[in-house]
MIVEXLO-642453 format. One record per residue: x, y, z of N, C-alpha, C, O, CB in turn; residue in three letters. Coordinates in steps of 0.1 Angstrom, whole numbers, plus 5000, padded with zeros to 4 digits. Glycine has a CB too. Example, Ala and Ser with C-alpha at 12.3 -4.5 7.8 and 13.67 -1.06 7.14 Angstrom:
! residues 2
513249435078512349555078513249675078514249675085511349555090Ala;512849785071513749895071512950005079513450115080514149945057Ser;
END
This chain:
! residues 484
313155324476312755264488313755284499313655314511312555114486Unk;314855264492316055294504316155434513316455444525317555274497Unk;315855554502315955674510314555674514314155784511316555814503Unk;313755624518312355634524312455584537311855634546311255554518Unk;313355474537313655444548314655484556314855464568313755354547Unk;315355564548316255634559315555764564315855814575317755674554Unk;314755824557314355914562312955884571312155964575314256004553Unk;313055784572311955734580312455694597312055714608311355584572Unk;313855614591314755654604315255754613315355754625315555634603Unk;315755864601316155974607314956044614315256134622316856054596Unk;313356014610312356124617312456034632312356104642310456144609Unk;312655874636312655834646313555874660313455904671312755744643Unk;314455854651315555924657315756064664316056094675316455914649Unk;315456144655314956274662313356294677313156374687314556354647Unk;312756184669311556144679312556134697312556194708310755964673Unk;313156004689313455974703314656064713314756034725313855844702Unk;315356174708315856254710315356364719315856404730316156274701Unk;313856414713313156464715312456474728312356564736312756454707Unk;311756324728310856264742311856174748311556054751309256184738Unk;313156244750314056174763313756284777314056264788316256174760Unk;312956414774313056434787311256414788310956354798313956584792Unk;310456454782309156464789308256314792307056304796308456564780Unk;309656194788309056084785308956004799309956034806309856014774Unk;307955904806308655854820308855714817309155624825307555884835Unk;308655704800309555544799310855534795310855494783309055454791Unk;312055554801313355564794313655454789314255444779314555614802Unk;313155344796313855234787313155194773313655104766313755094796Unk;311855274768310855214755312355304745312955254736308555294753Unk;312555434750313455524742314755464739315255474727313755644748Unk;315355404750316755354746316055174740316955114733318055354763Unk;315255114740314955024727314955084719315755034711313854964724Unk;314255204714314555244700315555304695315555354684313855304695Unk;316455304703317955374699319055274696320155294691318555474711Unk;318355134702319654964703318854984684319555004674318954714719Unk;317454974685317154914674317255014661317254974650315854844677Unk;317255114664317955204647319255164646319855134635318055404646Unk;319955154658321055084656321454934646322254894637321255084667Unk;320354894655320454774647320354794628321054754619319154674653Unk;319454884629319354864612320154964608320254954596317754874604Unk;320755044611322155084603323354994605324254994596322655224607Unk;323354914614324254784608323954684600324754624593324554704616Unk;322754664601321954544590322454624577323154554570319954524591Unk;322254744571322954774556324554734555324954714544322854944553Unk;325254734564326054704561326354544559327554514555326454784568Unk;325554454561325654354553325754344538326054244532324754304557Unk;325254484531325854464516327054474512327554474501325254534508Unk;327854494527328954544523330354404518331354394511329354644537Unk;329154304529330254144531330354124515329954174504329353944542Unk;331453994519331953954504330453814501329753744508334153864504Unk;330653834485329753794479328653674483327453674483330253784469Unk;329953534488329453424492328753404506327953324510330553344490Unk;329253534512328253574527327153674529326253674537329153624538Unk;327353734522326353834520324953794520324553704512326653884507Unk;323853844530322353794525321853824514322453924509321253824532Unk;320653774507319853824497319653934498320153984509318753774496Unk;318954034490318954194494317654174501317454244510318954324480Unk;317054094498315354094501315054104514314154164519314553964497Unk;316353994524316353934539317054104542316554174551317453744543Unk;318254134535318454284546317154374544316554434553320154394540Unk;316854384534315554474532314454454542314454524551315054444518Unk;313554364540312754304554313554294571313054284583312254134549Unk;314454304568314954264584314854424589314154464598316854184585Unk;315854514580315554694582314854744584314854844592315654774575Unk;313454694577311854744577312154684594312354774603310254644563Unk;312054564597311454524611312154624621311454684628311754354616Unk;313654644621314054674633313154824632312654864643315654674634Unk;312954904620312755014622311355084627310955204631313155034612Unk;310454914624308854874630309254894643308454964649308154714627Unk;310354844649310154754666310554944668309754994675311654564675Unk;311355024664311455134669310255174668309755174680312355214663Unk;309655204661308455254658307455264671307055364676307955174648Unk;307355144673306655084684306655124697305555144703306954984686Unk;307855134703308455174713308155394711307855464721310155094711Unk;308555444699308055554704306555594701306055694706308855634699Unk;305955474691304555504693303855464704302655504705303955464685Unk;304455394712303855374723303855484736302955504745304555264727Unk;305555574734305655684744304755774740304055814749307055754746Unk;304555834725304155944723302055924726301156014726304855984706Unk;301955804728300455754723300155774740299455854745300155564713Unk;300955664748300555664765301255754775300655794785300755534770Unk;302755794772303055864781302556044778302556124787304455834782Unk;302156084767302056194764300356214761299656284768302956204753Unk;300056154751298956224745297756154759296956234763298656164724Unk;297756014765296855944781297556014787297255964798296855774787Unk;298456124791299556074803298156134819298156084830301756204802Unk;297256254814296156204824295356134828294856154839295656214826Unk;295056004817293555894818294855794829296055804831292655784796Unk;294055724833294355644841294855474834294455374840293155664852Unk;295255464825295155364816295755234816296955244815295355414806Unk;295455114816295654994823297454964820297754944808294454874818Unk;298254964829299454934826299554794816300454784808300154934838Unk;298654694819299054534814298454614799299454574792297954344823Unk;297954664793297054744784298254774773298654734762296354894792Unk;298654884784300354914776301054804768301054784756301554934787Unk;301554734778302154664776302054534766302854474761302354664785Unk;300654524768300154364758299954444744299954374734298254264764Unk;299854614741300154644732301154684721301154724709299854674734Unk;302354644736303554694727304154504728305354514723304954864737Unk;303954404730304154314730303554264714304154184706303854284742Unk;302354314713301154254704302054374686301954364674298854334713Unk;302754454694303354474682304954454676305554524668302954594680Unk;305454354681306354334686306054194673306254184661306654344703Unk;305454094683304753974676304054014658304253934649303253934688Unk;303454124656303154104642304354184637304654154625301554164638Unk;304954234640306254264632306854144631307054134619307254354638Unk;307254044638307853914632307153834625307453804614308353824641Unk;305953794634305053744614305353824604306153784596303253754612Unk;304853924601305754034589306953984583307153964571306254174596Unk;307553964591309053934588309253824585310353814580309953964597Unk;308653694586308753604584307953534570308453464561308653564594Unk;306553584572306053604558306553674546305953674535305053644560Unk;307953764548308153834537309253774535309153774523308153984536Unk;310353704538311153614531310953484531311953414533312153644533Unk;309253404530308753354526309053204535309653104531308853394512Unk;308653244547308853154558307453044556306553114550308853254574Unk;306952944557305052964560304952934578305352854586303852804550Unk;304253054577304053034591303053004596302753024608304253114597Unk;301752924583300952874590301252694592300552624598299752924583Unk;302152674586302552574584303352504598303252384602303252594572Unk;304152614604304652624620303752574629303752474636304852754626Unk;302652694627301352674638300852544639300452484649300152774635Unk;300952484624299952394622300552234630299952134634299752394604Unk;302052264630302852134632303352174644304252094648303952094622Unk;303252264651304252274664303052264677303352344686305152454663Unk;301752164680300752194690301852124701301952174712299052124689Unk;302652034698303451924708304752044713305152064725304251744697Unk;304952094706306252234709305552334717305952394727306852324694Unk;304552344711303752444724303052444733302552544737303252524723Unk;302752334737302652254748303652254759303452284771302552154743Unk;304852204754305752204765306452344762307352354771306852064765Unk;306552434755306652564760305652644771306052714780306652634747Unk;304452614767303452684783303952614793304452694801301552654786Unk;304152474798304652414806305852504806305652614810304652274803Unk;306652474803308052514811307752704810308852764812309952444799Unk;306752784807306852924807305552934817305153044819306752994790Unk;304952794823304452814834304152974846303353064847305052714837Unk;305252944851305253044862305453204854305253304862306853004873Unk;305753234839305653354837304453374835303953474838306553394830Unk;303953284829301853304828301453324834300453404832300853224826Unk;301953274849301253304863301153434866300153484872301853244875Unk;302453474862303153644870302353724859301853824864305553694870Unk;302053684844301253774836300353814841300153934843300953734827Unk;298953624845298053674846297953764862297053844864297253574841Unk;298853724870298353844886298553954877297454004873299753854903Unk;299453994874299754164868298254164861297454224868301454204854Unk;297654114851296554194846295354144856294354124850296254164828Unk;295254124870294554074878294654204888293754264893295053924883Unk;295954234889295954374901295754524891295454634896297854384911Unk;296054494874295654614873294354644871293854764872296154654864Unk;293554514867292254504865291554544879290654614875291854364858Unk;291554534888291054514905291254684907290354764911292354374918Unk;292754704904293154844906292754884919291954984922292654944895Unk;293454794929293954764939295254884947295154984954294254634934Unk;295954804943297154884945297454964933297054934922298154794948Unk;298255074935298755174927300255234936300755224948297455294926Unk;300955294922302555294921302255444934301155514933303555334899Unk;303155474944302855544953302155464965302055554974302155634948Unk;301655354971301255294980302055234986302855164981300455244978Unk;302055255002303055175009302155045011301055045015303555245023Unk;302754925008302454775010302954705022303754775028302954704999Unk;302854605028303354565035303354365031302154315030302754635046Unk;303954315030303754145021304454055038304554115049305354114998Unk;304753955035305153875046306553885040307353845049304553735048Unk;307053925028308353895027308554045027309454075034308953795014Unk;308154115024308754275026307654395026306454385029309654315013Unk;308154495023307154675031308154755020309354745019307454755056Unk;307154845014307954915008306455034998305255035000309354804999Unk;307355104989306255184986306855104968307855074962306355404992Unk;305255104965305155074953305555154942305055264939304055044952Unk;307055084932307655194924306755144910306055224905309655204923Unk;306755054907305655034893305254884890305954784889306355094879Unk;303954894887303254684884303954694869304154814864300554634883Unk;304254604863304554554853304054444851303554394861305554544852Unk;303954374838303454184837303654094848302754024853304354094828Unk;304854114850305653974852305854034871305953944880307653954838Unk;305954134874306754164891305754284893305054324884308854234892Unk;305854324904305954464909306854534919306554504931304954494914Unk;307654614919308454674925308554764934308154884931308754694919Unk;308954744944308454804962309954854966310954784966307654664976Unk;309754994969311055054973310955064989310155144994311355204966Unk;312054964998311754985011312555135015313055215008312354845019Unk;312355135031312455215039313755265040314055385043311955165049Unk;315155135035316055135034316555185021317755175017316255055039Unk;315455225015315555264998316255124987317055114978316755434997Unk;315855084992316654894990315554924975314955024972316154695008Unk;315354814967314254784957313854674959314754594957314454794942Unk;312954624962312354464959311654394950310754464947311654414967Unk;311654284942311254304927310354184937310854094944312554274909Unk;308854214933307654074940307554004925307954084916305654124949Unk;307053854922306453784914305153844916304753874928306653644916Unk;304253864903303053914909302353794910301353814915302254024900Unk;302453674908301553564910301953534928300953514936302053424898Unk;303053534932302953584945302053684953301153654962304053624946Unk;302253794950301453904958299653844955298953844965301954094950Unk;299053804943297853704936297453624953296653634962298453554920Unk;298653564948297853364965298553464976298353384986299253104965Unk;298953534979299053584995298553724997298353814989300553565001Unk;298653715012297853875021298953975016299953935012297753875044Unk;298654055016299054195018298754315018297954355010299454205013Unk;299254405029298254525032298754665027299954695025297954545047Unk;297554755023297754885016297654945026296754925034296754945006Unk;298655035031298755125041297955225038298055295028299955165043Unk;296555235051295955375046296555505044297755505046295155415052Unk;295855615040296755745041296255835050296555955051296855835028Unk;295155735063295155815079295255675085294355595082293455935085Unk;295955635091296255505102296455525113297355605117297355425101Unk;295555455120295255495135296255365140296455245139293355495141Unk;296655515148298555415160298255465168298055585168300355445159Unk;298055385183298455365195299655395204300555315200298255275195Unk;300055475213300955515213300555495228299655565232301255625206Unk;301155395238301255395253301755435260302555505255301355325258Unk;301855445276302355545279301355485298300255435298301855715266Unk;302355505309302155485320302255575332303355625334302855405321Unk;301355615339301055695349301155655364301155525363299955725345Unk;301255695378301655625388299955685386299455765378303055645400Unk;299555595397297755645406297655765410296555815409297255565421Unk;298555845416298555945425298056035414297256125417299855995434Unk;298256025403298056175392296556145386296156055378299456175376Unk;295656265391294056235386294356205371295056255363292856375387Unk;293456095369293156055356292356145340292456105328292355965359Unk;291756265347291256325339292056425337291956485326290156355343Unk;292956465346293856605339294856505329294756505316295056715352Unk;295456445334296556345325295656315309296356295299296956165337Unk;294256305308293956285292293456425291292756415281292656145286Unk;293456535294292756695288294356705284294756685273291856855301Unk;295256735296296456765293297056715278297656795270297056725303Unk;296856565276297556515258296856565257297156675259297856375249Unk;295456555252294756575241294956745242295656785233293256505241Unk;294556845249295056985242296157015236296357105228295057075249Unk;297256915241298756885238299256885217299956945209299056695247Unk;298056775220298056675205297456775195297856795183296856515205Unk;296256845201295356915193295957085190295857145179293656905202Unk;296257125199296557275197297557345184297557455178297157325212Unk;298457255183298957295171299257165160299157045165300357375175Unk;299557175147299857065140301057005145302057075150299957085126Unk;300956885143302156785145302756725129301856635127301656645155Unk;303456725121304256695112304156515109304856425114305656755117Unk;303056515099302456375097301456285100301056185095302956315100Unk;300856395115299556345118298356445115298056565116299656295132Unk;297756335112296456435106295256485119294856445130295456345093Unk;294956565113294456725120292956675126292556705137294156895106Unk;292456595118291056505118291056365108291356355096289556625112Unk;290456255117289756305135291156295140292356255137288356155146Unk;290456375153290856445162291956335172291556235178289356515168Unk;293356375175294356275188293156235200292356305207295956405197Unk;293356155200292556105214293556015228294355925227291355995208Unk;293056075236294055975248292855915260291855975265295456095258Unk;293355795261292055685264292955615276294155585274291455555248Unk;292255595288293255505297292255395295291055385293293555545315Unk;293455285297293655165285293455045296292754955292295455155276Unk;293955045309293754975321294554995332295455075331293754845319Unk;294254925344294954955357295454835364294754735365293955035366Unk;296754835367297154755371297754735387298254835391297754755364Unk;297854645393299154655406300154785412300354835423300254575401Unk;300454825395301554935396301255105394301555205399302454885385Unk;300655045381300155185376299255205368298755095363301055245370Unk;298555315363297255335354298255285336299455265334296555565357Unk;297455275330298055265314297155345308295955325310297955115307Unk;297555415303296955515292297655495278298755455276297155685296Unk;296555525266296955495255296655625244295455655241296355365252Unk;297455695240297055825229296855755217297555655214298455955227Unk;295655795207295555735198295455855186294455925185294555635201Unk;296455865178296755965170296455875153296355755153298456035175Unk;296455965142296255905128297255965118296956075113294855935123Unk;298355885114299355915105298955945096297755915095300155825102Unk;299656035085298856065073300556015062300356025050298156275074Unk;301255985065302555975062302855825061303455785071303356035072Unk;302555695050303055545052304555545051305255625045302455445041Unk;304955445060306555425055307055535061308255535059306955425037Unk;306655645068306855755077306755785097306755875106305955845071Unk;306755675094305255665108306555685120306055725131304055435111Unk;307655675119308755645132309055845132309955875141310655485125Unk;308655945125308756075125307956135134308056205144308556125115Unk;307056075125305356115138305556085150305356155159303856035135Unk;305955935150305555915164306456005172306056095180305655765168Unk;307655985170308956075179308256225179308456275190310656095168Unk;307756285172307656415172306056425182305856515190307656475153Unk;305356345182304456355194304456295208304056325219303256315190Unk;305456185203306056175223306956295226306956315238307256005228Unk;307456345220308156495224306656555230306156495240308956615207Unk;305956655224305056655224304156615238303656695245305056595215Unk;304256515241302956415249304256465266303956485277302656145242Unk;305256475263306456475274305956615276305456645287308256445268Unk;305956695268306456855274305356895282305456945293306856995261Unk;303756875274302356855278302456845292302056935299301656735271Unk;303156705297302956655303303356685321303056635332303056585296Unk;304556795315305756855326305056975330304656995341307556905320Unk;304757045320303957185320302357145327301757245333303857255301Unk;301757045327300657035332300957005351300157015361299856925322Unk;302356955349303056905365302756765370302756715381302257005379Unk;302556695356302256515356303456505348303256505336300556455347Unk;304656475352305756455340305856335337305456305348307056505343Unk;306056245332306456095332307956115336308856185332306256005316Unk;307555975350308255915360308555735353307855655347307155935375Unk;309755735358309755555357309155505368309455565379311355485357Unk;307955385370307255375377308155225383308355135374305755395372Unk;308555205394309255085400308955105415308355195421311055065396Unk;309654965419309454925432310354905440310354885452308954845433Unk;311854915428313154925433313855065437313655165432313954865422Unk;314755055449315355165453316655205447317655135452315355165466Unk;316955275440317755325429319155395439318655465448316655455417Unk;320455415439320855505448321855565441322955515442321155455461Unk;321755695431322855765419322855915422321955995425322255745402Unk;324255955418324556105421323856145408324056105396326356155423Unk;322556255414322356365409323056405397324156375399322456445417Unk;322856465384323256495374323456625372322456675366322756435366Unk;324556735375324456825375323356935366323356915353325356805376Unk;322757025371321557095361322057205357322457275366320157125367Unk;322057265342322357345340321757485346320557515347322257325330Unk;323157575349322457665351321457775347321657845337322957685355Unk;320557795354319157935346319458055355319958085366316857885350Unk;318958125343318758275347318358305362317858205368317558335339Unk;318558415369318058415382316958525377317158635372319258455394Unk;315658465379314358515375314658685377314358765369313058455386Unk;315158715390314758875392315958965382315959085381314958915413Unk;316858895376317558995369316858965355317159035345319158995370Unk;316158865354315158835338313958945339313558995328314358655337Unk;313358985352312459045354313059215350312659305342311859005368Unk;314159215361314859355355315259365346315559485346315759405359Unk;315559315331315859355318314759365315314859395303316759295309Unk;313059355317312259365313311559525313311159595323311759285318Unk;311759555298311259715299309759775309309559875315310959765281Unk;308859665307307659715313307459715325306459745331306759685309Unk;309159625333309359665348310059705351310659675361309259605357Unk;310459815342312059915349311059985359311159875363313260065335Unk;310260045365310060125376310360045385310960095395308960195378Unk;309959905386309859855400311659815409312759775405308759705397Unk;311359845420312959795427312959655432312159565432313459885441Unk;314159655438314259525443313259475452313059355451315459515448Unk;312759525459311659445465310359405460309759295461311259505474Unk;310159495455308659455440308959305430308259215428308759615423Unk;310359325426311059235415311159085424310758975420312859305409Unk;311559115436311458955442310058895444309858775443312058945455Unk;309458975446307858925452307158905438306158825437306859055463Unk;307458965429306958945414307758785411307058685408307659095402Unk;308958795411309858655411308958545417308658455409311358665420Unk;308558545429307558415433306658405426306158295427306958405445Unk;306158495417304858405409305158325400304358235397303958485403Unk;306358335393307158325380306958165383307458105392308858395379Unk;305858085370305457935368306657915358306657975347303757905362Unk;307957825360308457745347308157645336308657535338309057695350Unk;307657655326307157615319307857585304308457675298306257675320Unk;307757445298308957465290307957405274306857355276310657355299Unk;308257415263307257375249308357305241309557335241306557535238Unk;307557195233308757155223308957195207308257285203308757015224Unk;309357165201310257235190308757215181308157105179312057135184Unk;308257325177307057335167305957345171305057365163306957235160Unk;305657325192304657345198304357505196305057595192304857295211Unk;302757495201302257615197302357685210302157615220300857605190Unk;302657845213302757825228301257955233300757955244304857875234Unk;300858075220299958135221298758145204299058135192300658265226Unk;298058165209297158165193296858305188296458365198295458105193Unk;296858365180295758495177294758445183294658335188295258525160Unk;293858545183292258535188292158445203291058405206291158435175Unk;292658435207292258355221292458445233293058555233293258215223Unk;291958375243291558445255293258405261293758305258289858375265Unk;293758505269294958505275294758645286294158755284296258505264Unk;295558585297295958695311297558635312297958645324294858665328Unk;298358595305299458555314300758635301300458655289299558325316Unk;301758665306303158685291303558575297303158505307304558855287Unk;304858575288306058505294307858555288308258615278305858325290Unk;308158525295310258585297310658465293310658375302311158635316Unk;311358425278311658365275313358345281314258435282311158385265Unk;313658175286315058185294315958105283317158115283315158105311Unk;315258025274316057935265315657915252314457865253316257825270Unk;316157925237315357895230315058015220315558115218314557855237Unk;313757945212314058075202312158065196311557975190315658025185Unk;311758175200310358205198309858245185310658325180309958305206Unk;308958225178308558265165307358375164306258335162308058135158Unk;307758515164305958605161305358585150305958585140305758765159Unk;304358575150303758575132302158635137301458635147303658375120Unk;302058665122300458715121300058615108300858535104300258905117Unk;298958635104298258575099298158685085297558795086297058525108Unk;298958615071298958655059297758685053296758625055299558585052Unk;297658795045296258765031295558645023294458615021296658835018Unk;297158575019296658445017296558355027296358245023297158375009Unk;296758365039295958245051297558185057297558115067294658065040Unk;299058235047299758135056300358225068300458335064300958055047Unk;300658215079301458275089302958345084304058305082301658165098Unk;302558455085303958615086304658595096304258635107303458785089Unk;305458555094306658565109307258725106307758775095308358395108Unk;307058815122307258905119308258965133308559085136305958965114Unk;308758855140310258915144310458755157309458685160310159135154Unk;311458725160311958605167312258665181312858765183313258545161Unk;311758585189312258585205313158495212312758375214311158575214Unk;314258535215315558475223315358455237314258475243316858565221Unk;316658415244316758425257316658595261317358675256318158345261Unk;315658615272316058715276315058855275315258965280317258715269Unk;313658785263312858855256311758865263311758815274312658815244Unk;310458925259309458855265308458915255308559015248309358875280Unk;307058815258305958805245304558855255304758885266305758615237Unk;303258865250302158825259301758925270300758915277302658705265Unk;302659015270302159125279301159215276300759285285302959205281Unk;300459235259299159305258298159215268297859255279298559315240Unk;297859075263296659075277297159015283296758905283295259005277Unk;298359025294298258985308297859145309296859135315299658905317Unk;297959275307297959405312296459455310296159555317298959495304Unk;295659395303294659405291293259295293292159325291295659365277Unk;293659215295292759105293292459045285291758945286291959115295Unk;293059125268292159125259292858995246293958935248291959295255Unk;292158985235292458825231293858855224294358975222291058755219Unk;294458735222295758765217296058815204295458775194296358655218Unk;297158935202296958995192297858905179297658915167297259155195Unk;298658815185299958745174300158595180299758555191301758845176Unk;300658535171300658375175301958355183302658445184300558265161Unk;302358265188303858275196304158065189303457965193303758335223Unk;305158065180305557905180306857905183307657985179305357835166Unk;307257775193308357745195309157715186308857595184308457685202Unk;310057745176311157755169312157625175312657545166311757915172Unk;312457595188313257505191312857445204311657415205314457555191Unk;313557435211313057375227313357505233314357575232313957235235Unk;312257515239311957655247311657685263310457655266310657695240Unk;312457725271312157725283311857875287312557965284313157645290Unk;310457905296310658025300309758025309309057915309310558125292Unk;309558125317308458155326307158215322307058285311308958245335Unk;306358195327305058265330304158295337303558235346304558245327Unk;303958435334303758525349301458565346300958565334305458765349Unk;301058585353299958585350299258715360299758795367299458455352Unk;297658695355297258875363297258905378297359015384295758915359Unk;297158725385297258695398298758695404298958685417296658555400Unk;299658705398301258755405301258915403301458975413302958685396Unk;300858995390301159105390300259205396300759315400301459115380Unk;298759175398297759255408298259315424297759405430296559145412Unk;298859275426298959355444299959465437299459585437300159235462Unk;301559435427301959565428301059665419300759775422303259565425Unk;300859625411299959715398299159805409298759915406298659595386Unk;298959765418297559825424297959915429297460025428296759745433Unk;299259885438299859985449300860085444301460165451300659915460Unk;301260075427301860165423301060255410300660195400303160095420Unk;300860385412299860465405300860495391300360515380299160625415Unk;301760495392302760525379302760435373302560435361304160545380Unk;302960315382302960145370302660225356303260295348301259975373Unk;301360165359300060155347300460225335300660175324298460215351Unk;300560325337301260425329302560445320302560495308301360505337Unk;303660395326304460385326305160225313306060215305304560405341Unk;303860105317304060035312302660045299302359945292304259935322Unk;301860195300301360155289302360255270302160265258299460205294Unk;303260325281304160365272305160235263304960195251305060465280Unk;305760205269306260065267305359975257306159935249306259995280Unk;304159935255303759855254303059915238302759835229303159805267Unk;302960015237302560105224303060115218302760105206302160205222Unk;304560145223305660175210306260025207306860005197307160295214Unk;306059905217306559785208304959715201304759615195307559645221Unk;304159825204303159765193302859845177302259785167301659775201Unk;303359965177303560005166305059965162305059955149303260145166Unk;306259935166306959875161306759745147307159725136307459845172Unk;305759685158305159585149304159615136304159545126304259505157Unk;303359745139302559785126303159825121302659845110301559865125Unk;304659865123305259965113305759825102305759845090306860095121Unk;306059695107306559585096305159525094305259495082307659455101Unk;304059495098302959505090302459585081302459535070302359505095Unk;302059675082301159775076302759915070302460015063299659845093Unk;303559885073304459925063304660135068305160215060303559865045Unk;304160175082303760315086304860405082305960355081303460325102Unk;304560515079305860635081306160655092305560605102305660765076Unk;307160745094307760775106306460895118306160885130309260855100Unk;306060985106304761055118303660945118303360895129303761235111Unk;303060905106301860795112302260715124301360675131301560685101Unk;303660695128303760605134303660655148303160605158304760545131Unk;304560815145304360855161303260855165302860815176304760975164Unk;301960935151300760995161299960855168299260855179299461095150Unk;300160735159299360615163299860595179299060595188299660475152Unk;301160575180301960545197301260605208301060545218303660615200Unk;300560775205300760825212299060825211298660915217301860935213Unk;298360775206296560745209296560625215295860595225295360725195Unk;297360525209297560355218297660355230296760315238298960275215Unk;299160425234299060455248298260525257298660525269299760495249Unk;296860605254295960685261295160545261294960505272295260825253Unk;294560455247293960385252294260235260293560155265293460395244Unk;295660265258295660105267295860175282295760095291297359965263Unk;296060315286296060315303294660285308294360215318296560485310Unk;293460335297292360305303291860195300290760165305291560385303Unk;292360105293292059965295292759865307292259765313292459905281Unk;294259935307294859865320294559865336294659785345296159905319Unk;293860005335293460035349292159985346292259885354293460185354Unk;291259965343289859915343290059765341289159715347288959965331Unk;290859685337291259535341291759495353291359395358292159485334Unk;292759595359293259545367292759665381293559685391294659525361Unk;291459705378290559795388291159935397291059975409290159695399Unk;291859975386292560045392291860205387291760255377294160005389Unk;291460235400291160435403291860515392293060535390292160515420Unk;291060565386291560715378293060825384292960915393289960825380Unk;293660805381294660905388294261035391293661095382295760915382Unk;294361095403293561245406294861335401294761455401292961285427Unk;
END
């Protein structure tokens, strides 16, 4: 009997060795490692001297138990964390099972060195009586726990919010449930608490309000197209894609209009990311549309100016531009007045593939992202634009839809020049066209050559058909006569 039991130990032991890593209950494992413990000390009770020593019978049954309660604990990991670990299976379930064997192992144990234990039951109703009484409040916390697993209500991953705390749910147990706040703090609730009071499940799209004040002078209808294409044109990091950002004026006052953007978190216990990352966002929208947010008052303020960093002087940004080295200084300044400043924030989208465009732009600050659109669907970034670069010149020259996406990388300031600044010279110079449809071929096979991977002749002969067909696309956009 004795080596049955040790080798009955020794297969536990290796059990629990075993399922320390794929197990997610570490504490059922280290119970069964206190309790083999325990019963290789219990033999050594044959070791005491005679007059202390237990019966062999009481170490014998006591060894069996501890090596039951091991048992338990890894029949419990190998039964729910492993063999259920996909069914969805009631935590109080678990648990009243490994409790329920816990309890017939001590009847066991008590019936085998010849306890009567119906004789207990029979005489102890006055003892257990005032044990529910004074174990009151843990009955309570029992029955909420098999009340929220039963309802299956809340689940471990939900952000909660209670009157005493907010946090994301780390796991229901019997007796508590455990909510990890924001501060990564832990809060242990009574579940008979969370039972008698409110508390809310944070959805996983939550519609937030986000206000925001306008003077009167700024029409009301550009100020809501402007956010909402703002909100909508590229993703924002936590808010979801659909439905769709909306911006609603909210009322009007004495002072000023109130408008309210109403966007949908997808992020609980995240919400202070989102929001920062679309008032960025709702700001840049808002400068670039020429509605910037103003502090709106009635008081007269009187403070030195804050010195502004200095920018590029447009006409030497225009002259490092390859597709206007022909033009001189007088072309370059009158080109310079069209130049719109326009600035995007960090992750704004600033061009799309496929969309209709007439404008490039001369990046002055910042750092631009190219990409194309992968085989599997995610975006190829396929070269970066700095201070000094410039993007967008197939259709301002062209008309035609955009061939690459452009994302701001950081905070991005640059100009943008469109087909209405560059028409008078295009027109009056017969070389332009020409000149800039060379230019514009070889930085477009540049790009096929890291796409599509070209040799060195494929590459030439492609440059030199590109450029035939973009002169006669450039002169037919921009109506310009056949050269005689």
């Amino acid at each position: 009997m004795q080596e049955s039991l040790t080798w009955l130990a020794a297969t536990l032991f290796v059990l629990t060795l075993a399922l320390w890593k794929p197990a997610q209950e570490k504490t059922r494992l280290r119970a069964s490692a206190v309790f083999l413990l325990l019963w290789a000390l219990t033999w050594l009770g044959t070791l005491l001297p005679l007059p202390w020593r237990p019966s062999s019978l009481v170490i014998h049954e006591v060894a069996v138990a501890f090596l039951a309660l091991s048992g338990v604990q890894v029949g419990a990991i190998l039964f729910f964390d492993l063999a259920l670990r996909r069914v969805h299976f009631p935590k109080f379930l678990y648990e009243m099972l490994v409790v329920a064997g816990y309890i017939a192992t001590l009847l066991h144990l008590l019936v085998s060195v010849g306890v009567n234990v119906t004789g207990i039951f029979a005489t102890s109703a006055v003892a257990t009586a005032v044990l529910g009484l004074a174990l009151q409040d843990m009955l309570s916390n029992i029955a909420g726990g098999i009340a929220l697993e039963l309802e299956d209500g809340i689940r471990a991953g939900d952000f909660v919010t209670t009157t005493d705390a907010a946090g994301w749910v780390q796991h229901i147990r019997l007796r508590h449930t455990a909510l990890k706040t924001r501060d990564g703090d832990t809060v242990i609730l009574p579940n008979s608490q969370l039972t008698r009071s409110t508390f809310t499940i944070m959805s996983r799209c939550h519609r937030t309000f986000l206000p925001f004040s306008m003077p009167y002078a700024l029409n009301a209808q550009e100020v809501i197209e402007a956010v909402e294409f703002a909100l909508r044109v590229s993703p924002i990091p936590g808010v979801a894609h659909e439905p769709q950002p909306r911006c609603l004026l909210q009322k009007m006052d004495a002072g000023s209009m109130h408008y309210v953007a109403v966007i949908y978190l997808t992020e609980p216990g995240h919400e202070s990311h989102a929001v920062s990352a679309t008032l960025v966002r709702l700001s840049f929208a808002l400068q670039r549309a020429g509605l910037p947010v103003r502090e709106i008052t009635t008081v007269v303020e009187m403070y030195k100016e804050a010195p502004q960093a200095e920018k590029p002087n447009p006409v030497d940004l225009l002259r490092r531009t390859p597709i206007l080295r022909l033009l001189d200084d007088m072309d370059l300044n009158e080109l310079a007045s069209y130049l719109q400043p326009v600035s995007f924030a960090p992750g704004e989208s600033i061009i799309r593939q496929g969309e209709a465009g007439d404008s490039m732009y001369f990046v002055v600050a910042g750092s631009v992202s190219i990409s194309f659109p992968a085989p599997d669907g995610s975006d190829r970034q396929v070269s970066v634009m700095d201070s000094g670069d410039f993007f967008g010149e197939a259709s301002l020259l062209t008309g035609e839809m955009r061939s690459a996406s452009a994302l701001a990388k950081t905070k991005v300031d640059c100009y943008r020049l469109d087909k209405k600044g560059l028409q008078h010279i295009i027109s009056n110079r017969n070389d332009l066209a020409e000149d800039m449809s060379v230019v514009m071929a070889h930085r477009q096979v540049e790009l096929a050559v890291v796409r599509e991977k070209l040799d060195h002749e494929t590459a030439r002969k492609r440059e030199a058909e590109n450029q035939q067909q973009l002169l006669v696309r450039i002169r037919r956009f921009f109506e310009i006569p056949p050269a005689r």
